[in-house]
N, C-alpha and C positions, 0 to 999 in steps of 0.2 A: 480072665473074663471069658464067658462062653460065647461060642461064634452063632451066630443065626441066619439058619438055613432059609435061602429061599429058590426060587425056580421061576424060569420065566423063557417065553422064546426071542425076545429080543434082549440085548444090554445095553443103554446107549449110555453113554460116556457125553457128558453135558450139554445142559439145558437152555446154552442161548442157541443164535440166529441156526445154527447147521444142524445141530440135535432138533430142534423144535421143528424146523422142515421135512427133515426125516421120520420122525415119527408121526407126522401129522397124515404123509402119505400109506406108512404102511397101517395107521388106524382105519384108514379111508379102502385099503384096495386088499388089504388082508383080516383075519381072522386071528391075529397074534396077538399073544401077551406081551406088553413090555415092562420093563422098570428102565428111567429113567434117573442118572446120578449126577449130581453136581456140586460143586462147593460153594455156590452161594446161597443167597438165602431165597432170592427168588430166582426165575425163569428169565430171560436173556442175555447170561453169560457175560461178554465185556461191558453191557449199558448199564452194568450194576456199577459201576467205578468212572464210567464218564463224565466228562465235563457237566456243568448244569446246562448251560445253554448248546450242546451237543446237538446237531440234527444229521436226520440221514443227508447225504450229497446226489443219492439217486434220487427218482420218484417215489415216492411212498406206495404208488399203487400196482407195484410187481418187488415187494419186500415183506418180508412176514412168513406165513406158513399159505398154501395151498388152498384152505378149506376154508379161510376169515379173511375178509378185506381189511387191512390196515387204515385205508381212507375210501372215500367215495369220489374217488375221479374229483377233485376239487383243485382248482387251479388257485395260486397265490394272488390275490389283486393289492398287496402293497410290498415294499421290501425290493432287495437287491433281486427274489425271485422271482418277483410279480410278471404273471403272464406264463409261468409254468409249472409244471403240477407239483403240489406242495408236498415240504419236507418233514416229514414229522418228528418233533423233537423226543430227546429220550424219554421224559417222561412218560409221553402218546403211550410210545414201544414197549416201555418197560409193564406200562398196564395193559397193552396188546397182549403181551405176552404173557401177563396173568390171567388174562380172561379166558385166554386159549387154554391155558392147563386147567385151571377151575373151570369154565363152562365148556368145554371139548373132553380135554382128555381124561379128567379123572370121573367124569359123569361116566364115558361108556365104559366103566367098570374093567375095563381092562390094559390101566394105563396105571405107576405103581410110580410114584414121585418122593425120589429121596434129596430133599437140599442137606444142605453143609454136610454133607459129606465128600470124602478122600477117597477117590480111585487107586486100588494098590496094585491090580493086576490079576491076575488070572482067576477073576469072578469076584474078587475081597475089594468092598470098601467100607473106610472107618466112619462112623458119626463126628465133626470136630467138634461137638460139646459134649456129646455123652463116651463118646471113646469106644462105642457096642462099633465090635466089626460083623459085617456079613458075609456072607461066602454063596454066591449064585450060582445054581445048576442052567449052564445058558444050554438053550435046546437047540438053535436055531446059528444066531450069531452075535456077535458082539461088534457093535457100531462106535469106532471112535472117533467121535466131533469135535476133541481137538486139535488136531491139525495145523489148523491156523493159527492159533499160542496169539490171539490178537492181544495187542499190548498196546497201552493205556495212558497216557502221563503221570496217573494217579497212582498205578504199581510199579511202574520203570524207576529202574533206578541208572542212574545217566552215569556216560560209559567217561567224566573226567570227573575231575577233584574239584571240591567247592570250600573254600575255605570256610572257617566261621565268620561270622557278623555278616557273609555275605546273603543280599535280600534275594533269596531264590525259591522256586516252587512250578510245582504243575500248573498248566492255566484252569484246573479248576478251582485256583487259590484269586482269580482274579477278582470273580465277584465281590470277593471278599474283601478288599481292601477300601481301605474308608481315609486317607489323608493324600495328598499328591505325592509322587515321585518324582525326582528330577527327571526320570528317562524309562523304559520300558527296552528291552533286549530282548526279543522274542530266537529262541535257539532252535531252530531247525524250517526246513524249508518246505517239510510235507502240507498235507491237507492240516493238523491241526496247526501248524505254524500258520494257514492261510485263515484256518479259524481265530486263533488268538489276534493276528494286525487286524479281521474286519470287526472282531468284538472293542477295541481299543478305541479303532475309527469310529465305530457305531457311537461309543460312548466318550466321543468329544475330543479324546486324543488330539493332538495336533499331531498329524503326519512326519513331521520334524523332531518330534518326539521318542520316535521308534526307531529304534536301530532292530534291524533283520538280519542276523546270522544266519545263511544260504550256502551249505556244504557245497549242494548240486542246486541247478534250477531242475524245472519238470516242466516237462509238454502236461497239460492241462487240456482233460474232454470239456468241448461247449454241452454245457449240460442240454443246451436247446436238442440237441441231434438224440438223446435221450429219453424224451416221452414217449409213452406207449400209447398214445391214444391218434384216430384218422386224422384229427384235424393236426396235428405236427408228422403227416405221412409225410410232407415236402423236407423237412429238416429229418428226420428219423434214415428213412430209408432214402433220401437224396444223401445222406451220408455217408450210407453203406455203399451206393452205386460210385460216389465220389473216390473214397479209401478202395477201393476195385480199382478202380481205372489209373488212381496212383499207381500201386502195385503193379500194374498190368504195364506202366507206361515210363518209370522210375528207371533210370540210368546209372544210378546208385542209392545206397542208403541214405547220403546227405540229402539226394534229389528227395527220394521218398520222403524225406521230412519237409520241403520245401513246399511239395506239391500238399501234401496235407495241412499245412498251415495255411497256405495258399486256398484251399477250397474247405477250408472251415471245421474242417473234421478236428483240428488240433490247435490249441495255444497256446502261449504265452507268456508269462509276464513282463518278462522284457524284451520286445525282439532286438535289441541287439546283444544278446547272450544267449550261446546253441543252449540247450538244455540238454543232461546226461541222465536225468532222471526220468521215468517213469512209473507210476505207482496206478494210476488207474484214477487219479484223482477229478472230480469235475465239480465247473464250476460255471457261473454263470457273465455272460458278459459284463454287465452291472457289476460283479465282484472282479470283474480284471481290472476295471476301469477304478474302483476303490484301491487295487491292491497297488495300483502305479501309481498313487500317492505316495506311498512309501520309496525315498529315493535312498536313503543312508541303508544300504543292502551290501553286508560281507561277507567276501566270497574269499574265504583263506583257509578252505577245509572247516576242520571240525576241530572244537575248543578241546584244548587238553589241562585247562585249568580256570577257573575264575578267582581271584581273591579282591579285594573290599577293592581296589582301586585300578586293576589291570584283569582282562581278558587274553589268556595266552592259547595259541595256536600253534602248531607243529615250529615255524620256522620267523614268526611276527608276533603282535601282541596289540591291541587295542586300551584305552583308556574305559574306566568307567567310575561308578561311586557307591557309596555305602545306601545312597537313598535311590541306586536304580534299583528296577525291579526288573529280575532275571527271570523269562519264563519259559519254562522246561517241556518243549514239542518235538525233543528228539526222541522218541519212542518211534519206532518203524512199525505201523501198526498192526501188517501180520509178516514177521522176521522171518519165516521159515524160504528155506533157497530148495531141500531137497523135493525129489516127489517119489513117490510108491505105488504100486500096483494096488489098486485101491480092491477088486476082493480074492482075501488071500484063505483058502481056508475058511475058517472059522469068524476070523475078523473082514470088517470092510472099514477103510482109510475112507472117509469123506476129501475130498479135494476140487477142485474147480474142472465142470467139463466144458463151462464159457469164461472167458477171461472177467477176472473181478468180477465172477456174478457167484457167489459161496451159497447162496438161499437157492439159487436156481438149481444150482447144481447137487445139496442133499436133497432137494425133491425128486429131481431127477436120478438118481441114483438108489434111491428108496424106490422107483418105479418101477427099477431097472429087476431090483431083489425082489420086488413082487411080483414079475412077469414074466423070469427067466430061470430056469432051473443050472443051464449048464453055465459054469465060472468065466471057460474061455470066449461063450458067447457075452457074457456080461463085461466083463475087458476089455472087450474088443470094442463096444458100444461107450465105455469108458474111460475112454484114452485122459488120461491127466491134464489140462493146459496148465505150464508151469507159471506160477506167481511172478510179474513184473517189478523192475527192479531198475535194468538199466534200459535209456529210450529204446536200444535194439529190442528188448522182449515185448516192444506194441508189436514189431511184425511179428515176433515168436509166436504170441498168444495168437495175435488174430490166424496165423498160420494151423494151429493147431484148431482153435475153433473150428474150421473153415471144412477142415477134413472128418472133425468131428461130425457135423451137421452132412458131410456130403453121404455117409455113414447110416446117420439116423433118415434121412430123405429116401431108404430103401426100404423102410421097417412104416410100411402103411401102417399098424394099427399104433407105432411110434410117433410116427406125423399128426396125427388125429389127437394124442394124447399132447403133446406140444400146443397144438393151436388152442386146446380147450385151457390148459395148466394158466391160471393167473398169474405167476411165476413167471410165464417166460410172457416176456411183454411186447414179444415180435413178430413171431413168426404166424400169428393172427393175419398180424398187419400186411404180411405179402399173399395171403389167399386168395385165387380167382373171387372177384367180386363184380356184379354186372353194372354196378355204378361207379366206376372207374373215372376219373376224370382224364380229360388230356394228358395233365398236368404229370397225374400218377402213373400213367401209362407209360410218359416216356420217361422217367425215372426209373422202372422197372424194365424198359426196352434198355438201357444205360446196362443198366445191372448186373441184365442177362447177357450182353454184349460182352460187357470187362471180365465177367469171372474168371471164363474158359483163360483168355489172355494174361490175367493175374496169376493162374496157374502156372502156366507157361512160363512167365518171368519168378516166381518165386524161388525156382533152385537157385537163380542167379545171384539175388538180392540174399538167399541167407548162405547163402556162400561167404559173402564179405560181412555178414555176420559174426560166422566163426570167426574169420579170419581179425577182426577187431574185439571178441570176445579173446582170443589166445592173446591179441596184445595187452587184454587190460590183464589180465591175469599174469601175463612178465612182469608188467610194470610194478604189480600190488606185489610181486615176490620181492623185488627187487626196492618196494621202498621201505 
């Protein structure tokens, strides 16, 4: 079969949340051609395979791409959310994200959209219905926006043995079921495991009902401290001064957990079980107060088998039956542990330059290629925050954020371009403004006070860090 030639100055390697940010900025601040690849059929990558009732956990209105509002500033007024700005579900996104490519990108005639296709590397990608490969003369660079390998309960395939006749499935098999179950097993303790118990709850479940398999528990963000809008500056950036003054005040890492639970910045679901997990999940008070309904919660690791009547574990084993329904939320939603120097050459790695924020971060890094000629200055500006995993990596990220930002706060025409980017839903919000309340005055008097101090104590606190990162990594050799 003959290969067909094409050319283009950018390549961007797929078209959900990271690819569609990135390209959206260099449409916006460059004169480049792109093509744009991906293997599904439409435009937002993982929300093609998501649960149905799927919704973002941030705020909708600092997600999406740069140049299209996802929502209009609209707050939830019913629901576990109600009173904070609303989440919008995949569907919204998935036609967000059609609208951007049909009425943005391929209108300004310089944007070149290949679905179902297979990236094969060095410029080849295949069609997976018609089998025609291509071969791109890239002019410019080649942008890889998967990174994140976000994984899905719909694609995963789970890391034990399930025997036959056992009732198992991803929780987007839930809607689906139409007779009762004696029982509902929901497998793993992340964000979609919090999604599966509140869809259950929602839908009459008796609490008693659900048994929760909880490898790890997780520190959990109060989504409240997450809006981007003046009227939550008292939770938002009362946050930020809050988690500062931890940091700045923290006698160890236990403390630093203490004191951030303590002043709201972090939660929950059980306080009387530390949590070892961290993933960046949040949620909202309403959903904690749902989710401690659920008391039958097992903590015996991670299942290394199911069959019709027993649930087995590394060193124990649980009962179950042929008429539970087992639902499948251990996919780790983005797995990847390593990082790279994001631009190498030719290529540029998309990766997070603020902890869990991927959207913010290819627009900003798309800004970075449109506004900077030399590598090492673009690097520099683009230091990696590593992906969170265990509770130590909240300080890791926030630590690497922190230095990031202190970084960009020297690059004036940097600063300008932050406070205007819709994207980032922050740093607006601390701009000299002459109607300052008391209120926000001395939140930001806090602020400025902890930083410097937070700095100063940080060697200390990731010191013992490492020092408890080398022992989990003896322990995992050793089991």
């Amino acid at each position: 079969m003959s290969i067909q030639q094409l050319e283009t100055d950018y390549l961007i390697i797929g078209s959900g949340a990271v690819g569609m940010a990135f390209a959206d900025v260099l449409l916006a601040e460059t004169d480049a051609n792109i093509i744009i690849v991906d293997k599904h059929h439409k435009p937002g990558g993982h929300w093609n395979d998501a649960y149905s009732f799927v919704t973002l956990h941030q705020p909708s209105s600092f997600y999406g791409v740069s140049s299209r509002e996802l929502c209009g500033g609209t707050l939830d007024n019913i629901g576990l959310n109600k009173g904070l700005s609303e989440l919008a579900t995949g569907a919204e996104i998935m036609s967000y994200y059609d609208k951007v490519m049909r009425h943005t990108f391929l209108p300004s005639g310089r944007v070149q959209y290949f679905p179902m296709c297979e990236y094969q590397g060095d410029g080849h990608f295949t069609s997976l219905l018609s089998g025609t490969t291509h071969k791109v003369k890239v002019n410019k660079k080649v942008i890889d926006g998967t990174y994140f390998k976000t994984s899905v309960p719909a694609t995963h395939t789970p890391s034990f043995d399930i025997a036959d006749g056992v009732k198992f499935g991803p929780l987007n098999d839930l809607p689906n079921l139409t007779e009762p179950c004696d029982g509902y097993v929901v497998v793993g303790g992340g964000k979609t495991g919090i999604d599966a118990v509140l869809w259950l709850l929602e839908n009459q479940i008796d609490p008693d009902q659900i048994t929760w398999i909880m490898p790890r528990d997780a520190w959990l963000i109060d989504r409240k401290n997450t809006q981007p809008s003046r009227d939550f500056f008292v939770h938002t950036i009362g946050a930020q001064a809050t988690q500062a003054e931890a940091i700045a005040e923290a006698k160890s890492i236990s403390d630093l957990f203490d004191r951030l639970e303590q002043g709201g910045v972090l939660m929950r679901i059980d306080p009387n079980v530390r949590p070892k997990m961290f993933h960046g999940a949040t949620v909202s008070s309403e959903e904690i107060k749902q989710l401690r309904r659920v008391k039958n919660i097992i903590r015996k690791g991670r299942i290394t088998r199911i069959d019709k009547d027993t649930i087995y574990f590394a060193d124990t084993h649980i009962p179950t039956t042929t008429n539970t329904m087992h639902i499948d939320c251990s996919a780790r939603a983005v797995p990847v542990t390593e990082t790279y120097t994001v631009f190498q050459d030719n290529t540029v790695i998309v990766q997070n330059m603020r902890t869990y924020q991927p959207v913010f971060s290819a627009a900003f890094i798309a800004h970075i290629e449109a506004s900077y000629d030399d590598d090492a200055i673009k690097n520099n500006l683009c230091r990696v925050v590593p992906l969170p995993n265990h509770d130590t990596d909240w300080l890791v990220g926030i630590v690497a954020q922190m230095q990031n930002q202190m970084r960009w706060s020297q690059e004036p025409a940097l600063r300008e371009w932050l406070v205007n980017n819709r994207l980032d839903g922050f740093t607006k919000l601390v701009q000299p403004c002459e109607s300052r309340t008391p209120e926000e005055l001395a939140i930001l008097q806090r602020l400025k006070k902890a930083m410097p101090q937070a700095a100063a104590n940080m060697p200390k606190l990731m010191g013992e860090v490492v020092q408890i990162n080398a022992e989990r990594q003896t322990n995992a050799t050793h089991a």
